[in-house]
C-alpha positions in Angstrom: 27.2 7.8 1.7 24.8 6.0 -0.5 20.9 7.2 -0.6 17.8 5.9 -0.4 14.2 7.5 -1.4 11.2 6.5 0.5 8.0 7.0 -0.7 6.7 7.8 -4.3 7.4 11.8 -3.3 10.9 10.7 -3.3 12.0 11.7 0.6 15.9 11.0 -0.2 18.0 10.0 3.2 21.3 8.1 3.7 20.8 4.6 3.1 21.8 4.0 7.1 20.0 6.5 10.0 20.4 6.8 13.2 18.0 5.9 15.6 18.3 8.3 18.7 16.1 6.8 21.4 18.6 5.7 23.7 20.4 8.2 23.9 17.7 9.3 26.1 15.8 6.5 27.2 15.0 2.8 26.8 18.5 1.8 27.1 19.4 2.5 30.2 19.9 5.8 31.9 20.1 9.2 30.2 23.4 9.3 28.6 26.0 12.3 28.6 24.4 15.3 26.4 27.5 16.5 25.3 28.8 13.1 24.3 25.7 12.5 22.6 25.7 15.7 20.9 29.1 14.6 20.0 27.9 11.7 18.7 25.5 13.2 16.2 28.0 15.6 15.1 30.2 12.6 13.8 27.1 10.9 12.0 26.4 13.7 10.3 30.2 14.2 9.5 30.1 10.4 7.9 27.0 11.3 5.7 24.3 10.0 7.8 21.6 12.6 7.1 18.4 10.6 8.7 17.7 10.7 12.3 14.6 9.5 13.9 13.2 10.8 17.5 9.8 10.8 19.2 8.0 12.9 21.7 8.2 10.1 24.0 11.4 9.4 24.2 12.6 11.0 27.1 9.6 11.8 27.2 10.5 15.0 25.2 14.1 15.3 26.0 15.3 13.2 23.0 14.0 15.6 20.3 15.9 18.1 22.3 18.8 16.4 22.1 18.3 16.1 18.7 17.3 19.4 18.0 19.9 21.2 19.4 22.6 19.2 18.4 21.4 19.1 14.6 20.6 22.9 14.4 23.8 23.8 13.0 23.0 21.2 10.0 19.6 21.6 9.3 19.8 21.9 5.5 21.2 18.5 5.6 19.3 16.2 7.4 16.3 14.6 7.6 14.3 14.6 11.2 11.7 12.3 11.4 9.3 12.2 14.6 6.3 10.3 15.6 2.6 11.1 17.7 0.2 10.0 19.0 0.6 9.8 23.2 -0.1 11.6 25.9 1.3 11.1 29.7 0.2 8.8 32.0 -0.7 10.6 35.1 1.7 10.2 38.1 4.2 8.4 35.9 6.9 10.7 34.9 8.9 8.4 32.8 6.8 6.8 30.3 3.6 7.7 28.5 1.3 5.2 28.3 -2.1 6.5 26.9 -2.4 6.4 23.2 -4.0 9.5 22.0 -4.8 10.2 17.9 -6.7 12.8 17.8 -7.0 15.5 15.0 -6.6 18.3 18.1 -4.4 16.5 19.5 -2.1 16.0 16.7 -1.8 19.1 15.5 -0.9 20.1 19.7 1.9 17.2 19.3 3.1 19.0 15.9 3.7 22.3 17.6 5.8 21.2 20.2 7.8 18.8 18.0 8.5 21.9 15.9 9.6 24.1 19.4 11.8 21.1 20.3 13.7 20.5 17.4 13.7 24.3 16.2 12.4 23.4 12.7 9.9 24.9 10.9 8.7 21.7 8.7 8.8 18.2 9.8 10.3 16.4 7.8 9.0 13.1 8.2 5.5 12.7 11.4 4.9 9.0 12.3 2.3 7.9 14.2 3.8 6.0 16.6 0.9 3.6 17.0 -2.3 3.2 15.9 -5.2 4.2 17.9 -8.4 2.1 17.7 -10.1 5.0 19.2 -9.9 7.3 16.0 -10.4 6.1 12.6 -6.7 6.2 10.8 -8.8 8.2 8.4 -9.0 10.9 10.7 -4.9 10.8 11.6 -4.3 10.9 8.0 -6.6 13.7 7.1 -5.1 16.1 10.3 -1.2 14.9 9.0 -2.9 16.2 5.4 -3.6 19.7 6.9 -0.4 19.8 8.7 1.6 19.3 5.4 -0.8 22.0 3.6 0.1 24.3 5.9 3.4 23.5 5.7 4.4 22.1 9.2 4.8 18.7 8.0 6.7 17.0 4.9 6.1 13.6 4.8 3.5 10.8 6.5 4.5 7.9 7.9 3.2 5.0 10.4 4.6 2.9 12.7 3.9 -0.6 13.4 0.4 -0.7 11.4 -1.0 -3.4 9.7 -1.5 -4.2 6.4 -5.1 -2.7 5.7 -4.6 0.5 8.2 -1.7 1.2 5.8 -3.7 1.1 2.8 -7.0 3.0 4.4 -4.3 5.8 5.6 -2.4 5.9 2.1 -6.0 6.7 0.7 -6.1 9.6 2.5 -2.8 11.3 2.4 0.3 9.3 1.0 2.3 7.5 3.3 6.3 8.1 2.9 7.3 5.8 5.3 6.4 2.5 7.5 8.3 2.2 10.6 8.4 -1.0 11.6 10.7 -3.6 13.5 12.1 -5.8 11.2 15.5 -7.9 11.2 16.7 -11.4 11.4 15.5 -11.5 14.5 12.1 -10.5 13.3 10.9 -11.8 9.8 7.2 -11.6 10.3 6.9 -8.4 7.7 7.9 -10.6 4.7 4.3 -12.2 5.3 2.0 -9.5 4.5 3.6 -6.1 4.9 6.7 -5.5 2.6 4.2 -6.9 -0.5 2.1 -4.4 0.9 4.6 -1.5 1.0 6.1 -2.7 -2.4 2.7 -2.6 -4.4 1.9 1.1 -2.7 5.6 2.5 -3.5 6.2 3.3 0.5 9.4 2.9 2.3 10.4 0.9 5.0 12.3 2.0 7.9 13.1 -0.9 10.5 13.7 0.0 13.6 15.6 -2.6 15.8 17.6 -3.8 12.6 20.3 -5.4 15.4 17.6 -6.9 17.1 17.8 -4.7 19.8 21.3 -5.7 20.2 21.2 -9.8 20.2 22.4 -9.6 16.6 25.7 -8.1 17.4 26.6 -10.8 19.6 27.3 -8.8 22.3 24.5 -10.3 24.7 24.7 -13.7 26.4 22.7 -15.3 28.2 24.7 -14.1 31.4 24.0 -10.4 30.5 22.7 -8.5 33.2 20.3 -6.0 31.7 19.3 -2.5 34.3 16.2 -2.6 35.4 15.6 0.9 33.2 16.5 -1.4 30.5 13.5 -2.0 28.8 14.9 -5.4 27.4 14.6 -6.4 31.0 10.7 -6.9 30.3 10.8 -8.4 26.9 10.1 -12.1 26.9 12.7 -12.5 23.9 15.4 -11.4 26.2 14.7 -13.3 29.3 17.6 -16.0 30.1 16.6 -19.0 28.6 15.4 -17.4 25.3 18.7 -16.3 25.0 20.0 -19.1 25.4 17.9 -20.9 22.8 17.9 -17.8 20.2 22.0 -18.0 20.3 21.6 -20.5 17.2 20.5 -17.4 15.2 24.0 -15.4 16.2 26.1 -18.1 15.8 24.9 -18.9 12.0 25.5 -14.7 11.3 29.0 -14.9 12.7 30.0 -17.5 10.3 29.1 -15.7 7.3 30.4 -12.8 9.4 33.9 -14.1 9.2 33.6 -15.3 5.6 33.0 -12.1 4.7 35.6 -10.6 7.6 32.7 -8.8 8.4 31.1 -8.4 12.4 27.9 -9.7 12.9 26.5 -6.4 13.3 27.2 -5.6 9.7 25.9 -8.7 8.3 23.0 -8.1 9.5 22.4 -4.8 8.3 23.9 -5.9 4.7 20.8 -7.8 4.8 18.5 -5.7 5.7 19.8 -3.1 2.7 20.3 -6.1 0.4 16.7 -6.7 0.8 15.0 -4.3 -1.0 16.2 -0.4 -2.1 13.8 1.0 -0.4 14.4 -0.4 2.9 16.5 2.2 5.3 17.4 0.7 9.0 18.0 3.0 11.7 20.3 1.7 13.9 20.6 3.3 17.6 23.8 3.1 19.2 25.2 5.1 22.0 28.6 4.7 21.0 31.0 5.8 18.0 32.7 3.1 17.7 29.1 1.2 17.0 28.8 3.7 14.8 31.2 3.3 12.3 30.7 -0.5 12.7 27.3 -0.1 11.5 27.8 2.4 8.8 30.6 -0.7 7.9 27.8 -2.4 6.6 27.4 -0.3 3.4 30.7 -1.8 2.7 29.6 -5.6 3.1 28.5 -7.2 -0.6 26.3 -9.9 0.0 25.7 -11.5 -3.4 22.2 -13.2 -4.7 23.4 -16.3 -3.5 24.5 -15.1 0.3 21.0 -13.7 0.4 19.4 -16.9 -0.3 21.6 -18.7 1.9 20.8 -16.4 5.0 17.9 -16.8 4.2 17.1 -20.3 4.3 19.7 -21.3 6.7 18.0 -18.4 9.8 14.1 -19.6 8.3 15.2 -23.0 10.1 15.9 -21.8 13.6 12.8 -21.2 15.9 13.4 -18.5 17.7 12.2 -18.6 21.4 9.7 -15.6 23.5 7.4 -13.2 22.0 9.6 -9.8 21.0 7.2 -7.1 23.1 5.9 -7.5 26.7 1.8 -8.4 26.7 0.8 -4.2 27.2 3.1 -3.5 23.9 2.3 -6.5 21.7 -1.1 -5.6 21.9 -0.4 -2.0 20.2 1.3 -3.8 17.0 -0.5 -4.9 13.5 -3.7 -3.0 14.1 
């Protein structure tokens, strides 16, 4: 498995992770736990040594998922998790209330570190930025948590351009979590330059554009009402319908690579810069090796440029978070 650093402190992962949210949420209903744990086994058996969770998948169940199941292998992965929410009162399945506070950072820290029996995280994102504390403050309280050794790395998660820069001030940022895929360009703009000039790493998240890019989805998929594509504008019916123009250009450089969709558009991604690491989530083993397929996919100068251009000319249709999550992004 080829590796990837992130951050100027060198955090070295596979160059593919795995993105566990739905194994526990999201996606659909809880899936099996010991199929799951099965799952990770095999990615860790195929060299993925990244895997990303958060206290609010589940909420809390994920990391132990994670936890338990990656115990055996701790010297050889890397667990990143993310902060920064509290629960919603009287809603059991989702937290809603952003909450960045010092003391309540270091309270998300210590249960992070119960639930995936660790004693150092290796990677802490906040998961999104609060406007209620100053991202000085967040940085400073990650600071103390990696003094005291509770905490390797800092990262961030869907923050904009000059919250990344006021936070790197502070304490380094490793990482920038971000969604970011064909199906989602807007980083180029502002935030890659940005990463690229502050030696951080990127980690996109949603690097299948929640699935679309696989080709997989039609516009006559039914999506479960716990599916939270079910909300997202991007993935009502007749956006599908339009956005289909994006698939159908990656399948035919899929097939003149004999490559799946899927895997072109994680080639991509890795293509783009080597410090870019997509996590893709996947339920499935089969998925699995597909994606990690992609390392396999050469995609020359010229391919690059000819993605590129050809998927700049398609507008894709509907905004890619409901109106109560887009607001949470870029601050």
């Amino acid at each position: 498995m080829e590796k990837r650093k992130l951050g100027r402190a060198g955090l070295e992962v596979s160059a593919i992770g795995l993105g566990c949210m739905g194994m526990s949420w999201s996606y659909g209903p809880p899936k099996d736990k010991e199929e799951m744990t099965a799952l990770l086994h095999a990615a860790v058996e195929r060299g993925v040594t990244f895997f990303d969770t958060a206290e609010v998948y589940g909420p809390l169940t994920n990391e132990e998922l994670v936890g338990e199941a990656l115990a055996p292998f701790r010297a050889e992965v890397v667990i990143a998790t993310k902060f920064g929410w509290e629960p919603n009162p009287g809603d059991t399945n989702r937290w809603s209330a952003l909450n960045s506070r010092p003391e309540h950072i270091k309270q998300a820290a210590e249960g992070s570190l119960k639930r995936l029996r660790i004693e150092a995280i290796d990677l802490f994102y906040q998961h999104r930025v609060d406007p209620n504390v100053p991202i000085e403050d967040v940085a400073a309280a990650v600071k103390e948590l990696i003094q005291q050794g509770k905490v390797k790395h800092f990262g961030l998660s869907e923050a904009g351009a000059q919250t990344i820069r006021r936070a790197n001030a502070v304490q380094p940022v490793a990482a920038l979590q971000s969604e970011y895929s064909l199906f989602w360009r807007e980083p180029e703009r502002e935030i890659i330059p940005t990463l690229e000039e502050l030696g951080i790493g990127f980690v996109p998240f949603s690097p299948l554009g929640k699935g679309f890019l696989t080709g997989k989805i039609t516009p006559d998929t039914k999506f479960d009402s716990t599916d939270f594509r079910s909300t997202v504008p991007r993935f009502q019916e007749e956006n599908r319908a339009a956005n289909q123009r994006l698939v159908d250009l990656i399948t035919v450089f899929a097939k003149h690579k004999h490559a799946t969709p899927a895997q072109i558009a994680l080639a991509w991604l890795l293509k783009k810069k080597p410090w870019i690491v997509p996590i893709p989530g996947t339920t499935k083993l089969e998925r699995l090796n597909e994606n990690l397929g992609a390392l396999n996919v050469a995609l020359s100068p010229e391919d690059l440029k000819a993605i590129d251009t050809a998927s700049s000319e398609i507008k894709l249709e509907g905004e890619r978070y409901p109106a109560f999550h887009q607001k949470l992004v870029g601050r």
